[in-house]
C-alpha positions as CSV (number, residue, x, y, z in Angstrom):
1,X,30.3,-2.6,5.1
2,X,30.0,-4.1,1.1
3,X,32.9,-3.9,-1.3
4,X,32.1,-3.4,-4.8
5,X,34.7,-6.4,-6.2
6,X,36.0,-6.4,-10.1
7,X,35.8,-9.8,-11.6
8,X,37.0,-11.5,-15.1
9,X,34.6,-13.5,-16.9
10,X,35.3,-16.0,-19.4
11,X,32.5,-17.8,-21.3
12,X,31.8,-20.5,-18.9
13,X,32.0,-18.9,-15.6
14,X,32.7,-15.6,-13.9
15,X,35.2,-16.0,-11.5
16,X,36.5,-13.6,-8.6
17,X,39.7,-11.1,-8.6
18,X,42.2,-11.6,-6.3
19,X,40.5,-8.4,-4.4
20,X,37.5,-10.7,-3.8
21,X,40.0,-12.7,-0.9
22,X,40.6,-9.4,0.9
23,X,39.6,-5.6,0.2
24,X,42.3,-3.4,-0.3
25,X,44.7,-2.4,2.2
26,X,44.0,1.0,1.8
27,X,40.0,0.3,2.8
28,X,38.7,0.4,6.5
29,X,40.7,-2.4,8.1
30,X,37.6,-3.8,10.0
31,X,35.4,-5.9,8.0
32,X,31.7,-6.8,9.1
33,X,30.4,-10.0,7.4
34,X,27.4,-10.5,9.8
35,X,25.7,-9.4,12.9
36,X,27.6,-11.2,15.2
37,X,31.1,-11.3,13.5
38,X,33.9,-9.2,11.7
39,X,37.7,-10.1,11.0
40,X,40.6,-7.0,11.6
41,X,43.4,-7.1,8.9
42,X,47.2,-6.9,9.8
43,X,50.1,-6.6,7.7
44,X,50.4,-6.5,3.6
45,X,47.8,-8.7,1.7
46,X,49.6,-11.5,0.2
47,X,52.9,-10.7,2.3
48,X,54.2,-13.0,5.2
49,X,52.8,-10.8,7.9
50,X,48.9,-10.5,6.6
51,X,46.6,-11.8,8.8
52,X,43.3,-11.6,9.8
53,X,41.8,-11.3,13.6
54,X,38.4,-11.8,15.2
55,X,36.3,-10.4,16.8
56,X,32.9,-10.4,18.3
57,X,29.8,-8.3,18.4
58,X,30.8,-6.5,21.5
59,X,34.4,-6.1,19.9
60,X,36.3,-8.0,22.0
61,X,39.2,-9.9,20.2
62,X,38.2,-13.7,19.8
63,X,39.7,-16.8,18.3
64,X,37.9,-18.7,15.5
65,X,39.2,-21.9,16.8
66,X,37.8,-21.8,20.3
67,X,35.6,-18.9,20.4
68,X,33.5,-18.7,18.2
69,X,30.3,-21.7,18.7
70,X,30.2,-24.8,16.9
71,X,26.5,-24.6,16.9
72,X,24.5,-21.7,14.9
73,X,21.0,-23.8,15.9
74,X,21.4,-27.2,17.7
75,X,18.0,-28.0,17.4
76,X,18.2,-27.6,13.6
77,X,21.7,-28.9,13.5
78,X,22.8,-25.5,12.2
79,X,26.8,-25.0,12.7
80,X,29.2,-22.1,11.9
81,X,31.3,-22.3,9.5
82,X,34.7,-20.3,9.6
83,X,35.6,-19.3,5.7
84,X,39.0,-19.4,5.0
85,X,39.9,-20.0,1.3
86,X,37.0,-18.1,-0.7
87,X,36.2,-20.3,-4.4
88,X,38.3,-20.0,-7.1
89,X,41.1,-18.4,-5.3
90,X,44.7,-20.5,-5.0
91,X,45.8,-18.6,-1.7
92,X,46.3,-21.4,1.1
93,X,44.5,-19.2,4.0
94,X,43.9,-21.1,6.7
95,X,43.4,-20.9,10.6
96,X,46.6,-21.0,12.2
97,X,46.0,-23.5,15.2
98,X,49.6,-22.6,16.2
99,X,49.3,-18.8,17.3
100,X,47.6,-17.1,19.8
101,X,44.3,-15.8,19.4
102,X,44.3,-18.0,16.2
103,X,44.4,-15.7,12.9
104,X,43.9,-16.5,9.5
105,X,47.0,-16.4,8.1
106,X,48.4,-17.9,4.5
107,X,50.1,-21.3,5.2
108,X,53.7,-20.7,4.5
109,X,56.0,-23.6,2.7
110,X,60.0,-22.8,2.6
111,X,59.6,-19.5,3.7
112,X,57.7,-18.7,0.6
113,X,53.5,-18.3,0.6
114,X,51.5,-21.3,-0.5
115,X,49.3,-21.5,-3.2
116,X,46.9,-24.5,-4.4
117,X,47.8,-25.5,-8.0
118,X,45.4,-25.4,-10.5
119,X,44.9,-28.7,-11.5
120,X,43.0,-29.1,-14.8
121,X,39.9,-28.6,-14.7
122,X,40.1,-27.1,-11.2
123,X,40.6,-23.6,-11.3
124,X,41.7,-22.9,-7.3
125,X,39.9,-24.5,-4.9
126,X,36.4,-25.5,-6.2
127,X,33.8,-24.6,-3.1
128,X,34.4,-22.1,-0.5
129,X,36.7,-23.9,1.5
130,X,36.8,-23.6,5.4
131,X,36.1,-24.7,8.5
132,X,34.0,-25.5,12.0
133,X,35.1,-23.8,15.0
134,X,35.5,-26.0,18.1
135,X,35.9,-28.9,16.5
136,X,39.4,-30.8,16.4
137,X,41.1,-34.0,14.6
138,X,42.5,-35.8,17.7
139,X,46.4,-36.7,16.0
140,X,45.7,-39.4,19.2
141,X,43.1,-40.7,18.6
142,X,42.8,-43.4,15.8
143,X,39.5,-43.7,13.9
144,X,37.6,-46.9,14.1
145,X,36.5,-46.1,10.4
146,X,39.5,-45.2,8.5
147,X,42.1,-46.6,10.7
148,X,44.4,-44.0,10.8
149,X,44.8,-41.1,13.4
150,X,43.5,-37.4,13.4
151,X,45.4,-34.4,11.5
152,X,45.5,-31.9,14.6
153,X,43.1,-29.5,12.7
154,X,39.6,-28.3,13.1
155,X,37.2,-30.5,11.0
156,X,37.5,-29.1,6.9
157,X,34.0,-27.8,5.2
158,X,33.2,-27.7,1.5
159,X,30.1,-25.5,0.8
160,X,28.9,-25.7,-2.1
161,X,26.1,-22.7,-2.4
162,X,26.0,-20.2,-5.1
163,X,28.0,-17.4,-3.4
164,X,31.3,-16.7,-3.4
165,X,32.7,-15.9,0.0
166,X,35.0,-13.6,1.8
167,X,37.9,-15.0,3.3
168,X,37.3,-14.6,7.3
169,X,33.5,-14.6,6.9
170,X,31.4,-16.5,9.5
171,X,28.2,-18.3,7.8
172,X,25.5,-20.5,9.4
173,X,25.5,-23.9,7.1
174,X,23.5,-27.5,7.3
175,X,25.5,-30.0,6.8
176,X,24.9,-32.5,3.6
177,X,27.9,-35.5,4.0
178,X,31.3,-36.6,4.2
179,X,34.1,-38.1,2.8
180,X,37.0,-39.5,4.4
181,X,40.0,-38.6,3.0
182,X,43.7,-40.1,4.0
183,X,46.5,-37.5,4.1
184,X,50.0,-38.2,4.6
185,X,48.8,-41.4,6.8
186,X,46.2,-39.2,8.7
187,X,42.6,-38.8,8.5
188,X,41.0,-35.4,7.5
189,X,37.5,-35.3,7.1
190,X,36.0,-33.1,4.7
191,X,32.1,-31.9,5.2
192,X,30.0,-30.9,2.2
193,X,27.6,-28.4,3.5
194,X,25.4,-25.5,2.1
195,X,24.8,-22.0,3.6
196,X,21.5,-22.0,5.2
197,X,20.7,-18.4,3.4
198,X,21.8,-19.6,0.0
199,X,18.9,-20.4,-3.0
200,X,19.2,-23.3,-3.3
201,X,19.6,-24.7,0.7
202,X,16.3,-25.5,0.5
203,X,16.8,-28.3,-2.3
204,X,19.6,-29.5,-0.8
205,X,19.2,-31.5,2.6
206,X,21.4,-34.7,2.1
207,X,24.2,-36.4,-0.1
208,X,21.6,-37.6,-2.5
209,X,20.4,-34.1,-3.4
210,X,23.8,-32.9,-4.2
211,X,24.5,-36.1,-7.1
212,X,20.7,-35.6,-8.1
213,X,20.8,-31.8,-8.5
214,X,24.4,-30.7,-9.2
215,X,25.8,-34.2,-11.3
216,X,29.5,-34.0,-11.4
217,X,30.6,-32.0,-8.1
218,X,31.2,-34.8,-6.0
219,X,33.3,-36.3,-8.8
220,X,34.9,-33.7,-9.1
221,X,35.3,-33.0,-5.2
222,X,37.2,-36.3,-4.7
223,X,39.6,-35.8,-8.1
224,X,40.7,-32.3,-6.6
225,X,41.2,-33.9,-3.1
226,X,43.0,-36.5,-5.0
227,X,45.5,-34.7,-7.6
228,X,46.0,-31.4,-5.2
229,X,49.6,-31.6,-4.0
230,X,51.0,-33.5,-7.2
231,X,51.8,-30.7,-8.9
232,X,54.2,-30.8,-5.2
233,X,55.9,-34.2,-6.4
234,X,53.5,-35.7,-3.7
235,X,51.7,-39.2,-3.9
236,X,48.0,-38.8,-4.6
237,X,46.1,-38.7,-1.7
238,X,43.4,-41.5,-1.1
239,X,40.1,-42.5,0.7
240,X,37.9,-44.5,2.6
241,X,34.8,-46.0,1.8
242,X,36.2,-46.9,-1.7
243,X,36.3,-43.2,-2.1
244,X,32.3,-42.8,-1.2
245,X,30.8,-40.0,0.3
246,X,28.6,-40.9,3.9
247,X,25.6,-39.4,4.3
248,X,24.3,-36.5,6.6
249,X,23.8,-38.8,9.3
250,X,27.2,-39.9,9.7
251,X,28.3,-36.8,9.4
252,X,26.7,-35.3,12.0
253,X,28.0,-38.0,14.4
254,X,31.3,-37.3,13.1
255,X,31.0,-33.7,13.7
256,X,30.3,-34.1,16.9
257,X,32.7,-36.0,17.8
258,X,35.4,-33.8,16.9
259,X,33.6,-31.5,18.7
260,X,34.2,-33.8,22.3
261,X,37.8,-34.1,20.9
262,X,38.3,-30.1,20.9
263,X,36.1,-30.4,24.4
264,X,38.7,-32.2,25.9
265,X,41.8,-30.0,24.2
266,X,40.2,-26.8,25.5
267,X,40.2,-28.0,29.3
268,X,43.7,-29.5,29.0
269,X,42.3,-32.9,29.5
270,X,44.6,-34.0,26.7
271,X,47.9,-32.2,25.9
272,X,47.6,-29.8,23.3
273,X,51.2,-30.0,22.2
274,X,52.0,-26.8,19.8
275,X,48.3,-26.1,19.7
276,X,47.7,-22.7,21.2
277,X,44.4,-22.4,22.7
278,X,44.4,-19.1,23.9
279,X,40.4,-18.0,24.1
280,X,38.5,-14.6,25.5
281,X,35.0,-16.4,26.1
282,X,35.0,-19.6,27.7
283,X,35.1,-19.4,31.3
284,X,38.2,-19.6,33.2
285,X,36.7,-22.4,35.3
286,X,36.2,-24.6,31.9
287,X,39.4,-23.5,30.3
288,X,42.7,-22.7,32.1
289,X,43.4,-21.1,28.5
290,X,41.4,-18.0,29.1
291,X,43.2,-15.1,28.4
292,X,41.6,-11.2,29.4
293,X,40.5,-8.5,26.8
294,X,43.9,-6.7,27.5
295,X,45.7,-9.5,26.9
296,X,44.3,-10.3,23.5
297,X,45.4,-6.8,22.2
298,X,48.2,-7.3,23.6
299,X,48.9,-10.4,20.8
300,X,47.6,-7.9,17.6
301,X,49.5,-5.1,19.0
302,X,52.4,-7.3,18.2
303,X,51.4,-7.8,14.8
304,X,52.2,-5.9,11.8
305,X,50.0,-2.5,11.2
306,X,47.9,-3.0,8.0
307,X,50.1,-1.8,4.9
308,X,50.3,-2.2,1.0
309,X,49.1,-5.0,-0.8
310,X,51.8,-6.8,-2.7
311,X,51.4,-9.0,-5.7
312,X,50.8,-12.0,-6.2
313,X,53.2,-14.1,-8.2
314,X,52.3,-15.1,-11.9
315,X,53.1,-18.7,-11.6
316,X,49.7,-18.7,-9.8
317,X,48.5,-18.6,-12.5
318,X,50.3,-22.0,-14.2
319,X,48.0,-25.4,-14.8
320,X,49.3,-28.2,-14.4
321,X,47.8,-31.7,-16.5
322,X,48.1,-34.9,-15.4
323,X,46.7,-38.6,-16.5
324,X,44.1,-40.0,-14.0
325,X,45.0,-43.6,-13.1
């Protein structure tokens, strides 16, 4: 099902309404984004009890975390890519490692919802912003190339195609480099990568292509990373590699070995701590975390039933300026 989405247009770019995060309450609740994929909305857009669920082709419930494959094509190195904060748009969405059955849900600061800061020139967040299921930041593990330890998160993804996403949509990406960021003291890669349907994938098949063929965005990608909780009263944030981007190669490898990290999680060879890794379709055999059909509605029955949208607060809409050091 398509949603015909308003948008505002100044002269430089044409930028998304809020409606392009989420359609309207009032709309069909279930949302197909591919073949293989759709996301169920719960609660009041832009309230404290919105969310979104999973679930699969056959309709059983899933969780993006641990659910849904890592891999789109292995032979092509084709992953998925979980989208959780559409481009443009200041709404914090994010996969909440914490809960059962793992819901997009708006991160939640003080009680009160979180919004990115629009940093001058950044308006939002600057790619679609998301990330790669069954993957995971071991906060134990410390990384022979940054030297600090993982965040506790699946691995972050930047892509950088021509489309504007849907929050909770599911795309198939290759993956173009890295860059190493260091947040609070802990590492958190982020992974520029390009829808494999979008016009220009084809251009665009390694780090090089993206400073050749779009000139500025990875400046620009490491000055947003860099100034993003400021406007917070927070230190800026910093990198490795004398803040370099790595190539597809080492990317890859890093990739994957989040992906062993989250192997390990998911069969409780490591403690998982606060993690919930409740999942529907790994075996019971390779995860004590499997939970049954019935039990997964069980966890949305819980949840709010979809209701109005609310607003979304005008100081959103503030920039903020700041001197670059």
């Amino acid at each position: 099902m398509r949603y015909a989405l308003p948008v505002y247009t100044t002269q430089a770019e044409t930028f998304p309404s809020a409606a392009i995060l989420h359609p309207r309450a009032d709309s069909n609740t279930t949302l197909r984004f591919n073949m293989s994929f759709t996301v169920e909305q719960r609660g009041n857009l832009n309230a404290l009890n919105y969310c979104l669920f999973f679930k699969n082709a056959a309709g059983k419930y899933i969780s993006p975390f641990h659910d849904i494959p890592m891999y789109a094509d292995e032979s092509q190195n084709i992953f998925h890519v979980v989208i959780e904060v559409p481009r443009w748009t200041n709404a914090k969405m994010e996969i909440t490692t914490k809960d059962a059955l793992n819901p997009v849900k708006q991160d939640v600061k003080k009680g009160k919802l979180r919004y990115v800061a629009n940093v001058f020139p950044h308006k939002g967040y600057i790619w679609n912003y998301g990330a790669i299921p069954q993957t995971w930041e071991d906060p134990s593990h410390k990384d022979a190339n940054t030297g600090f330890y993982g965040d506790n998160d699946p691995i972050d993804v930047c892509e950088i195609g021509t489309k504007v996403c849907s929050c909770g949509e599911v795309i198939k990406v290759k993956v173009l480099g890295i860059l190493a960021m260091i947040d609070e003291g802990e590492t958190d890669w982020k992974v520029i990568v390009i829808n494999v349907e979008d016009p220009e994938a084809n251009d665009l098949n390694n780090i090089s292509d993206v400073r050749r063929l779009k000139p500025g965005y990875l400046e620009a990608t490491v000055d947003w990373f860099r100034m993003y909780k400021v406007p917070d009263g927070k230190p800026e944030n910093q990198f490795a590699f004398n803040d370099e981007f790595k190539d597809k190669d080492f990317a890859i490898e890093i990739i994957k070995s989040t992906h062993t990290f989250w192997k390990d999680l998911i069969s409780q060879k490591v403690n998982a701590g606060e993690l919930n890794c409740k999942n529907t379709c790994i075996s019971a055999s390779d995860s004590p975390y499997y939970c049954s059909a019935d039990e997964a509605k069980a966890v949305v029955a819980k949840t709010s039933p979809p209701g109005k949208e609310e607003a979304i607060p005008s100081s959103v809409d503030k920039w903020f300026y700041f001197e670059r050091k």
